[in-house]
Structures are given as C-alpha cells and as structure tokens.
C-alpha positions as CSV (number, residue, x, y, z in Angstrom):
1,X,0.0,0.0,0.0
2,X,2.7,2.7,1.2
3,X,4.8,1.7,-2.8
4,X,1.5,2.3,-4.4
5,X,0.9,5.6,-2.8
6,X,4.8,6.5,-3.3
7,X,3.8,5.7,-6.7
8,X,0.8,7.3,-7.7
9,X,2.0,10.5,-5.6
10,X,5.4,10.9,-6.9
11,X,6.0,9.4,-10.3
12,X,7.1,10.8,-13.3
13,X,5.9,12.5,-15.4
14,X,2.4,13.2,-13.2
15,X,4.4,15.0,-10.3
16,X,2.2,16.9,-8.4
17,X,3.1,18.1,-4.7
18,X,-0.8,18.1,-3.7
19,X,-1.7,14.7,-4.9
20,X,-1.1,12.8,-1.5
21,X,-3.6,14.4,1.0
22,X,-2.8,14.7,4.6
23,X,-4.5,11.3,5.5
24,X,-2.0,9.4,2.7
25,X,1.0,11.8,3.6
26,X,0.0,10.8,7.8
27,X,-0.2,6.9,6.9
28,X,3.0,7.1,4.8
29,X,4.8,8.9,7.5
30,X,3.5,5.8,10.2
31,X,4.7,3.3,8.4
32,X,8.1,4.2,7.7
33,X,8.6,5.6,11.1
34,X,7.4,1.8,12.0
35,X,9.7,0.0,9.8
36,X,12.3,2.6,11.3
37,X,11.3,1.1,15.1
38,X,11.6,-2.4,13.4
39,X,15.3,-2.0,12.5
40,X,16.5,-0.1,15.8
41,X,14.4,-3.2,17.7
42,X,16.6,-6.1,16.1
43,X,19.8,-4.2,16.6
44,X,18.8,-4.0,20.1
45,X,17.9,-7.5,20.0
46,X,21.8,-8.4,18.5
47,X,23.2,-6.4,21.2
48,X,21.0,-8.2,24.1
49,X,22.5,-11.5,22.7
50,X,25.7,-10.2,22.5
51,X,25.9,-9.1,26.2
52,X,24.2,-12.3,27.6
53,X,26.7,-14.3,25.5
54,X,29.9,-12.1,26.4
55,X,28.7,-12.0,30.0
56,X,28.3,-15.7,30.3
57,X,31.6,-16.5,28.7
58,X,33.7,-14.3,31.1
59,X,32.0,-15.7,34.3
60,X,32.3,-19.3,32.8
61,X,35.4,-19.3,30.8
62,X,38.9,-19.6,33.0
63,X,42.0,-20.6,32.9
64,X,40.7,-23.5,34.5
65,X,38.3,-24.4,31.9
66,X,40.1,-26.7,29.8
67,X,37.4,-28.4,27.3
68,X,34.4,-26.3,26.2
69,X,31.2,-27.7,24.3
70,X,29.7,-25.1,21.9
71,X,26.4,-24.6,20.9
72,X,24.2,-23.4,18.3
73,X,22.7,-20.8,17.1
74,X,22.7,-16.8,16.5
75,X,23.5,-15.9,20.0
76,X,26.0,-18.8,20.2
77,X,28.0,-16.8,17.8
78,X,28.6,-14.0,20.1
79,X,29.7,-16.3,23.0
80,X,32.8,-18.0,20.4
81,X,33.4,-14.0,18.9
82,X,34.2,-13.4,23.0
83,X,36.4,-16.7,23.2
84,X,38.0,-15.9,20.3
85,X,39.0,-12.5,21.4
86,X,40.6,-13.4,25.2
87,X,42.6,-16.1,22.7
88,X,43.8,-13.8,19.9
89,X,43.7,-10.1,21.2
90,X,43.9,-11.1,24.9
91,X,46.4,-13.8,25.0
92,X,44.4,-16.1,27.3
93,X,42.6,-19.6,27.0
94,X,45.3,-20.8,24.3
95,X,44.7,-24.5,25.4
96,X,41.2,-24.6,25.6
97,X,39.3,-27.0,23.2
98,X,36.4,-26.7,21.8
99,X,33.6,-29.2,21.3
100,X,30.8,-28.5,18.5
101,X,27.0,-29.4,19.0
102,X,26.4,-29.0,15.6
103,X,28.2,-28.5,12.1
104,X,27.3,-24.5,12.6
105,X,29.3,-24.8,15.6
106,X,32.0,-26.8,14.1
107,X,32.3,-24.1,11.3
108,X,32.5,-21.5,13.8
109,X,35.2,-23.0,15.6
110,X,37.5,-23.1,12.6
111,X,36.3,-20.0,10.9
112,X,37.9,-17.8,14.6
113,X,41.0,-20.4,14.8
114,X,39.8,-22.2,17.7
115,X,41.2,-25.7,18.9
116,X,38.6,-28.0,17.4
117,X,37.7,-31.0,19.5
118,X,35.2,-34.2,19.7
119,X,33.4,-36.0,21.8
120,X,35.5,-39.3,21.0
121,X,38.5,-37.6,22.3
122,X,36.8,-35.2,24.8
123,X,34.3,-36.9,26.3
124,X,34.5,-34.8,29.7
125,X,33.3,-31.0,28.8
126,X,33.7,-28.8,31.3
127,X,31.0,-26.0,30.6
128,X,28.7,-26.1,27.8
129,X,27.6,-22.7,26.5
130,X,24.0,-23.1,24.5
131,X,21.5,-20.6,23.3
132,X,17.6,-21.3,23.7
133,X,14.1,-20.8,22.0
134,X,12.5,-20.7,25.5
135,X,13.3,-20.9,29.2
136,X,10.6,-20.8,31.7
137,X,10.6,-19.9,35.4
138,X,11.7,-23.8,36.7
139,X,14.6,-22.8,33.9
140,X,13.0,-26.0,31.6
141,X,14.3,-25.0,28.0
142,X,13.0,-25.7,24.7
143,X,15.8,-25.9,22.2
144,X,15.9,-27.2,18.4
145,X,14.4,-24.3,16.4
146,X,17.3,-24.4,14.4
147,X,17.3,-28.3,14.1
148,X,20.2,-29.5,16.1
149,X,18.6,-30.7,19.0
150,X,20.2,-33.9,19.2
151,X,23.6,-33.2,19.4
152,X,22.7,-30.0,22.0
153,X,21.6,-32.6,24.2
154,X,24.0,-34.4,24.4
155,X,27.3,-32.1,24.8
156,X,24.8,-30.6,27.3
157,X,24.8,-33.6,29.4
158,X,28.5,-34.2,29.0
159,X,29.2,-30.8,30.8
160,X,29.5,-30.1,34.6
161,X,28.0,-27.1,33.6
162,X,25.1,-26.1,31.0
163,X,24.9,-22.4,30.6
164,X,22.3,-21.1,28.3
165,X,22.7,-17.3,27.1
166,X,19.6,-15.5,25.5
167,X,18.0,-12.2,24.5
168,X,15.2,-11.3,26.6
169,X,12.4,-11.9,24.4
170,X,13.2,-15.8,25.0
171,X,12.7,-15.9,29.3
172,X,8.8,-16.7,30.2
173,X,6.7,-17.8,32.9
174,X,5.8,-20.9,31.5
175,X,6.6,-22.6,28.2
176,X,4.4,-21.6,25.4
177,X,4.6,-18.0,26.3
178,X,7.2,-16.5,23.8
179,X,7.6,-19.9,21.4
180,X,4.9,-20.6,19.5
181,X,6.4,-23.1,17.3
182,X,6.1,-25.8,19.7
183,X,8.9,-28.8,21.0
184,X,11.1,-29.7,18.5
185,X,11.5,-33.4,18.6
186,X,14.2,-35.5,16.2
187,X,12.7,-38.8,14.8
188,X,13.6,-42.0,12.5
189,X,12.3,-40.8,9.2
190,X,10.4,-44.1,8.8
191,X,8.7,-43.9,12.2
192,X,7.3,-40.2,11.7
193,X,3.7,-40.7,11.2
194,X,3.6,-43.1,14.1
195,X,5.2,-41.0,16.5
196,X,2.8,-38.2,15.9
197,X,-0.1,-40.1,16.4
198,X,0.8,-41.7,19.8
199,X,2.5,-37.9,20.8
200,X,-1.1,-36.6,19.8
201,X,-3.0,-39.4,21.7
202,X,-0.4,-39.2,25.0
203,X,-0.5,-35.4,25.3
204,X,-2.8,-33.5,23.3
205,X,-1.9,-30.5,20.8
206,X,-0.8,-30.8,17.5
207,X,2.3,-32.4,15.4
208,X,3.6,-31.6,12.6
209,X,6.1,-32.3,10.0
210,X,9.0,-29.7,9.7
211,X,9.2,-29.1,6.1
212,X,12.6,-27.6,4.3
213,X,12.0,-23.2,2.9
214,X,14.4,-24.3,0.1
215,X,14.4,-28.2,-0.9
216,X,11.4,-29.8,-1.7
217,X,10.4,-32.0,1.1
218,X,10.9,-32.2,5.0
219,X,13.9,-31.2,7.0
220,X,17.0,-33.3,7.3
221,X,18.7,-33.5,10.1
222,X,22.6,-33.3,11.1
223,X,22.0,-37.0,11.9
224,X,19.6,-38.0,8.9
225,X,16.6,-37.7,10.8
226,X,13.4,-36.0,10.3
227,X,11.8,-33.2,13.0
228,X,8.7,-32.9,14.2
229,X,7.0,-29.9,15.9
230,X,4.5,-30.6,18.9
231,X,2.4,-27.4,19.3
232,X,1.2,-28.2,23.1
233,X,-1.7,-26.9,24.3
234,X,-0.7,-23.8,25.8
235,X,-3.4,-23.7,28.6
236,X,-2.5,-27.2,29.6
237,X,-0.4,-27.9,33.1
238,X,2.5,-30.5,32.2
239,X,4.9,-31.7,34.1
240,X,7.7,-31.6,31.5
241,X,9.9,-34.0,33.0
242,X,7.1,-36.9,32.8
243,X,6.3,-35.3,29.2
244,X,9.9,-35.8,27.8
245,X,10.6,-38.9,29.4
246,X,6.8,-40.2,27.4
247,X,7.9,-38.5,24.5
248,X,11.7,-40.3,24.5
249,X,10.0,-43.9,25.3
250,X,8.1,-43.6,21.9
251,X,10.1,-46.1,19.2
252,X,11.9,-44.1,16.8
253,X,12.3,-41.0,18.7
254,X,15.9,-39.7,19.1
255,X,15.2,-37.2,21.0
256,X,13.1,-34.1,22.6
257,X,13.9,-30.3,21.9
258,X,12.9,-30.1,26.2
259,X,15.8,-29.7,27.8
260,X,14.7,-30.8,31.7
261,X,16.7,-30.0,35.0
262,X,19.7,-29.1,32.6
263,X,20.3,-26.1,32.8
264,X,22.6,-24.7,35.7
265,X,22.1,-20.8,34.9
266,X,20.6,-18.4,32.0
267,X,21.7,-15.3,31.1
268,X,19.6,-12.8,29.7
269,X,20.2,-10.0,27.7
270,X,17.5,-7.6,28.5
271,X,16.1,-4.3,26.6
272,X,17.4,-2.0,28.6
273,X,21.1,-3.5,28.3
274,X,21.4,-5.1,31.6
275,X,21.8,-9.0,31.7
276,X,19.5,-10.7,34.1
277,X,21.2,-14.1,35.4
278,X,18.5,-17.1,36.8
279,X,19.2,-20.1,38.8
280,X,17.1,-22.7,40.8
C-alpha cells in the first residue's frame, strides 16, 4: 500500500506536490517511522545476545576451563566472537578445546582459529555454552528451532556445567509463552507418522512435519533424521519432566527439543542492556 501511494504521488511525469492528501502523507509517514522502530528493535535485540553471551563467557570461561562444548545458534556466535577475542587479542585460554554441537558450531570454531575438539577424544566438557528458544521460570528449555537438538543434548549432558545465554524476548513464565512453534522433537524418518499419532494421543496439541524453505520436502537433520514440531496446548499444566521422558519412550524418537533439570544458569540479555542471570 505505502509503494503504491509513493507511486501514484510521486511518479514521473504526473508529479504533483498536492496529490497525496494529509491522510496518505499521515499513513506514509507511520509506516516508515514503523519500519524505522523495526530495525532499531533487532539491533537491540543483536546487542542483548551479545551481552548475555559475552557475559556468560567471562563468568564461565577460566584458565581452569580446559574443554568447552559449543552450541548453536545466533546468540552462540557471540559467545565464540568473546572466546575468540581473550585467545587472539587477549592472550588467554590458548589451550582450551572446543567441542561443536552442531556442524554451525564446528564451522565456527575453525572460521575464529579455535582448537577443534570431539566428543571421542573429549568426552569430559567442562562448561557447555548453548542458546535457547524458550526458558521458563523452573529454567525447563525448549531448544531445536534451528534443528540440532540432538547433538545440543548431548554435549549438554556431557558438561559439569550447562549455561544457556539469551535475548530477553526468549525468558517466560511458563513454556508456550514467547515460542509458539512448539517442542522440536528428532525422529527416524520411517517412524514419523507413528510417533505423531501416539504424541497426539499421550499429550494433546498438534504435530507436525518440519518441512525444508528451500528443498522440496521435510527437514533433514545433522543426523539424517526428520523433526517434528509438537504445538502443546498452551493452557494445559504439564509436568515436563514426565512429558519428555513419554515422548523419548516412543520407538523411533531420538530425542526431545525439552531440555529438563539441565540447565545450571541463563543469562539474559535484556532491553534495557542489563543482563538478568537465573538459577534454581
């Protein structure tokens, strides 16, 4: 609407300075200064990340720290930018090894120059830096928006220490609050339709198939596997520990995007530039 006003009041050769009325010129004026708020919001929203993620690494990173697992995702990025900084600029951390959760992660490590490790050599993490899609007030996560639940889940439960950093627009009361896309959840590709059924029957809500933006057909894994989304009912009181263990009993599932009694401390980046820390 706003290009076809822009048009039809400005084109050449039909110029004419009177041909938007006030009520056009009022609406074109709203919507820009809107799109305006939009852009200042996400680069608020970069720098929230950014400060949760820097914050967490210096409070978690030592000299002690000698293997660290690395997560996924946008505000992951931020945390290994920090790491690679006290490395390269600072001259600190220069035997710390990195384990990825994801090929993302892997990539990152190598793009910044950081020691890449495994989990066949480096079973025993230290601290495990993660991002979230959710975290409620019991600090229950819901992770696996970007699709690499899997592997998360387990670097997170080979750490001491799981620490999740995360804009505030990601910390709620209660899941279902701020992620509407449901629980992520990693199946065998031939057990899909089965799995939804039963999670359907079990629990309520809604599953679906995570389909690919770009290839034709569903989402493939890291690990080969297909995802599903489960769109709980939001109203509903569950106790997520008894929901993920139900979920992970079903045959073919991998694994859940709920991340139970995992987490050890969030950080949140907040709006007004502080970073809220939670616990237990």
């Amino acid at each position: 609407m706003l290009l076809g006003l822009l048009r039809r009041g400005f084109s050449r050769p039909h110029f004419n300075q009177h041909h938007l009325n006030a009520q056009q010129l009022f609406l074109c004026a709203a919507i820009l200064c809107g799109q305006t708020r939009n852009m200042a919001d996400k680069i608020s929203l970069d720098e929230a990340k950014k400060k949760a993620a820097r914050t967490a690494v210096d409070e978690w990173v030592t000299e002690g720290t000698k293997i660290l697992g690395i997560g996924s995702g946008s505000t992951v990025v931020f945390a290994v930018q920090r790491i690679a900084e006290r490395v390269w600029k600072e001259g600190e951390l220069t035997d710390l090894i990195c384990v990825p959760s994801s090929y993302q992660a892997q990539h990152l490590i190598l793009d910044y120059n950081l020691n890449l490790g495994s989990l066949d050599r480096n079973p025993n993490i230290d601290v495990a830096i993660d991002g979230a899609d959710e975290v409620d007030g019991h600090m229950v996560c819901i992770k696996g928006g970007g699709g690499c639940l899997l592997q998360e889940k387990v670097v997170a439960s080979c750490a001491k220490k799981f620490i999740v950093v995360a804009d505030y627009t990601k910390q709620s009361t209660r899941l279902g609050e701020q992620w509407c896309r449901g629980v992520p959840i990693e199946v065998a590709p031939m057990a899909y339709v089965p799995i939804k059924l039963q999670i359907e029957a079990m629990f309520g809500g809604e599953v679906s198939l995570r389909m690919a933006k770009v290839k034709a057909g569903p989402i493939i894994t890291d690990n080969g596997n297909f995802l599903l989304d489960w769109k709980f009912v939001a109203k509903r009181e569950y106790n997520w520990d008894e929901v993920n263990r139900g979920i992970t009993m079903i045959p073919g599932v991998l694994e859940t995007g709920l991340f139970v009694n995992m987490a050890h401390k969030c950080y949140f980046g907040m709006a007004d530039g502080n970073v809220k820390a939670q616990t237990k």
